[in-house]
C-alpha positions in Angstrom: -6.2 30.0 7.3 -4.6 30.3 3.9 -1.5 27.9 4.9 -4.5 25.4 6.5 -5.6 25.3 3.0 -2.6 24.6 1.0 -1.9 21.9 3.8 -5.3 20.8 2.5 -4.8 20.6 -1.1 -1.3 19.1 -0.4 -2.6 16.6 1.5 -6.1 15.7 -0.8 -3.0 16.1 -4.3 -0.8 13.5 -2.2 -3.8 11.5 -1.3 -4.5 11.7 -5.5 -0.5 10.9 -6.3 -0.9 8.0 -4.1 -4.1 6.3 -5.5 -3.0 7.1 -8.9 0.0 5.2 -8.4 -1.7 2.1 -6.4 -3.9 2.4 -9.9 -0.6 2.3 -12.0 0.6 -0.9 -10.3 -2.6 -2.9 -10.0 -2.7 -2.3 -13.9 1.0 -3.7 -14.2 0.0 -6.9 -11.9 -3.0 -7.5 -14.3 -1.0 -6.9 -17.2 1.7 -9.3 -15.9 -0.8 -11.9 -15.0 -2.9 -11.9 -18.3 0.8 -12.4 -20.0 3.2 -15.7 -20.1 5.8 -15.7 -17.7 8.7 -13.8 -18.9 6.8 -12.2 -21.0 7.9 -8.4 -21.9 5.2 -6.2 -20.7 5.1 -2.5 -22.1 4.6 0.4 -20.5 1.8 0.9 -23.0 -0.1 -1.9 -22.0 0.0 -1.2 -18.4 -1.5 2.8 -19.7 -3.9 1.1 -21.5 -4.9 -1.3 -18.5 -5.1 2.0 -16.5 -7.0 3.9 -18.8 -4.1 6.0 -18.8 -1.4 7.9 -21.1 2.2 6.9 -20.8 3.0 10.3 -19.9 0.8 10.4 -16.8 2.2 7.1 -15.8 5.8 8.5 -16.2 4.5 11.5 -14.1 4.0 8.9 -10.9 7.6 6.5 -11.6 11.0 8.2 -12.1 11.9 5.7 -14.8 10.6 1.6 -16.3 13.2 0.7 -13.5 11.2 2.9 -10.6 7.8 1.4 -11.5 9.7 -2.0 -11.8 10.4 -1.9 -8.3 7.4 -0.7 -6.9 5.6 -3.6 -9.1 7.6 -5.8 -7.6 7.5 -5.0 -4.2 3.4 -4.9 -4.4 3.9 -8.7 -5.7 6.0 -9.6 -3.0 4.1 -8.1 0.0 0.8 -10.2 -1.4 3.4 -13.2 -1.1 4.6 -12.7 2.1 1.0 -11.8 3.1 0.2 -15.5 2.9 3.9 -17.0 3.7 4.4 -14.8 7.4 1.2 -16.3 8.9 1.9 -20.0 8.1 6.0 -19.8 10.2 3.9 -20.7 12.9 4.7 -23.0 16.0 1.9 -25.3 15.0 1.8 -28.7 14.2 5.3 -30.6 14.3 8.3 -29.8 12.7 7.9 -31.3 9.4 4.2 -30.3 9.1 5.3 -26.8 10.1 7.8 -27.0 7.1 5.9 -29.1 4.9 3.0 -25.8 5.8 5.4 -22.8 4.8 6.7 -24.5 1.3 3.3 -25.7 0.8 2.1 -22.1 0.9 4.6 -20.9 -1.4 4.4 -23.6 -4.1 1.0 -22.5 -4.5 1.2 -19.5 -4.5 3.4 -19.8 -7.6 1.7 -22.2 -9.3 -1.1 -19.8 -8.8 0.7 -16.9 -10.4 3.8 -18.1 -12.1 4.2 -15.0 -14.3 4.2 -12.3 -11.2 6.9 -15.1 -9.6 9.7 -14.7 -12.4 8.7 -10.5 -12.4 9.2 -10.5 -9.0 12.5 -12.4 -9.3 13.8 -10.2 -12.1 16.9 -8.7 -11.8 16.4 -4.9 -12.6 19.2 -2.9 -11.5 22.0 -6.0 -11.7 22.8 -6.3 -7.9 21.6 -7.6 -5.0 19.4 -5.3 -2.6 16.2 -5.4 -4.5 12.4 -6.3 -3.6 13.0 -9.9 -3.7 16.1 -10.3 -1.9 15.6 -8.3 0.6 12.2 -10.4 1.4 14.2 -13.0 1.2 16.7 -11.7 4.1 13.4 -10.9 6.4 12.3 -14.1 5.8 15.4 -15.6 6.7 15.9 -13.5 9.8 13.0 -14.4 10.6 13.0 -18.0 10.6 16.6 -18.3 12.0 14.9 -16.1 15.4 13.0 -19.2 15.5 15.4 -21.6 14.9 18.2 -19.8 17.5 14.9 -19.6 20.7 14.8 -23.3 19.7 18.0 -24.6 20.0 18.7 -22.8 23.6 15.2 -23.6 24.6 15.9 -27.3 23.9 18.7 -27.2 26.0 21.8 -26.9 23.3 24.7 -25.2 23.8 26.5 -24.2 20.2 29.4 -22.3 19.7 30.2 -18.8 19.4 31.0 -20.1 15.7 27.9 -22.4 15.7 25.7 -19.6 16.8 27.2 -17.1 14.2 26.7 -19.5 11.7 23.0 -20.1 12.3 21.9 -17.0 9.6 24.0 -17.6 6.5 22.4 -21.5 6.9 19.2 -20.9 7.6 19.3 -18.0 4.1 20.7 -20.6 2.7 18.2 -22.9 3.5 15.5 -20.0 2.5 17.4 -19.5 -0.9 17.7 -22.8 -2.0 13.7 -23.7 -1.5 13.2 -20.6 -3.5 15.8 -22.0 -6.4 13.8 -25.2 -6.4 10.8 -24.0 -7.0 12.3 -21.3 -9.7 13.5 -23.8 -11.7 10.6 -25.9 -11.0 8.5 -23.1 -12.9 11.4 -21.9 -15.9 12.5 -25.7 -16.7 11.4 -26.3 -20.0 9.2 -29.2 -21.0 7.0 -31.6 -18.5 6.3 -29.5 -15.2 6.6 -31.9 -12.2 3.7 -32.0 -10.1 3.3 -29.2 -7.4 2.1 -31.3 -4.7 5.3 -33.9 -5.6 7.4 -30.8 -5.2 6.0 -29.7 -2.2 6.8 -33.0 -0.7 9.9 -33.8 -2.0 11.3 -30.2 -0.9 9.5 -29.8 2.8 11.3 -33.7 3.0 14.7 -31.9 2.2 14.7 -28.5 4.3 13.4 -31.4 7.2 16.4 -34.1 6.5 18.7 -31.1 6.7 17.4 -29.3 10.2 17.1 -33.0 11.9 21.2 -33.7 10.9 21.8 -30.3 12.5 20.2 -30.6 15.5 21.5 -34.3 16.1 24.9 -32.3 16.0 23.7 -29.7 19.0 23.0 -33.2 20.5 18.8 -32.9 20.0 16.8 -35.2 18.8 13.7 -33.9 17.5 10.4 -36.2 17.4 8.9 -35.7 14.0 5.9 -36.4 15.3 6.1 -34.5 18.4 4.2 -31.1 17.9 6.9 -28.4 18.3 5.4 -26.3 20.5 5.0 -29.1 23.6 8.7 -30.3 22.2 9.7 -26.6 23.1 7.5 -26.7 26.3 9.1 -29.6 27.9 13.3 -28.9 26.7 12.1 -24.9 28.7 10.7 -27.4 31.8 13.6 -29.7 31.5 16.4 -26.7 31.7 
């Protein structure tokens, strides 16, 4: 009995760490967003926004650098929240594309100051939040890419094939350049919806010369799901 009730209070103080930490980096979010983008938020301000001290929020993050992270992560999973459900096979290939960049344009013109936090580099390499959403992402679109190109009847390369993830992250990497310099270059802000175009236009120009070179030629206004259908049916 006595150890089922420190496995109780364990469980209702972990249950307390947990929601006092949620509280810590919903303040920090708020904080960010009610700031200009690139703004230097204090660990003050998020306490205050908590109805906190600084010492309890210190209690719940190891350093700034910890609760950094863990604000950035929470920004990122409310971006890929909306970005994972639109790589769908729906619609053709450049509405798909023109779908997924549309999604994340907006969501940064929504929230441009939680965009450049998220993006921050905090501990100078290259394995934080952000990049490694940025490597799921990619992994995941260059799944779809690869059942593609063998569903469609093309035969690459061991070299081709091996190839097929540092392009498509590149690919990834350079829509999320665009649109970071789209939101940090100073004076007149192009339009989003120009952007949107102009970039989903780009990422389609680029996937079209590659798959001429696997000898496919994609109908842009094919839907890719019955263009998919018909290369399984023809193989």
């Amino acid at each position: 009995m006595a150890g089922e009730k420190r496995d109780g209070r364990q469980d209702r103080w972990s249950k307390h760490n947990e929601q006092r930490r949620r509280q810590i980096i919903d303040a920090a979010i708020e904080a960010i967003e009610a700031s200009e983008p690139a703004a230097d938020v204090q660990v003050q301000q998020i306490a205050s926004r908590a109805g906190l001290s600084r010492t309890v929020v210190y209690r719940h993050f190891e350093d700034r650098a910890d609760l950094d992270r863990a604000v950035q992560q929470a920004i990122l999973d409310g971006l890929w929240s909306e970005l994972i459900p639109a790589i769908t096979l729906d619609g053709t290939a450049p509405e798909i594309i023109q779908r997924v960049i549309g999604t994340y344009v907006r969501w940064a013109r929504a929230h441009p100051a939680l965009h450049l936090a998220a993006d921050h580099d905090i501990d100078g390499g290259n394995d934080g939040p952000f990049q490694q959403g940025m490597e799921q992402l990619a992994g995941r679109i260059s799944t779809i890419v690869g059942t593609a190109v063998v569903a469609l009847g093309a035969t690459p390369s061991e070299e081709e094939a091996e190839a097929l993830d540092p392009l498509i992250y590149g690919l990834v990497g350079a829509v999320f350049g665009a649109v970071r310099r789209w939101l940090t270059r100073p004076g007149e802000r192009l339009e989003a919806e120009t952007l949107e175009r102009l970039t989903a236009q780009s990422i389609w120009y680029v996937i079209d010369g590659h798959a001429r070179g696997f000898g496919i030629e994609l109908d842009p206004d094919m839907p890719l799901d019955t263009v998919l259908s018909e290369g399984i049916l023809a193989g």
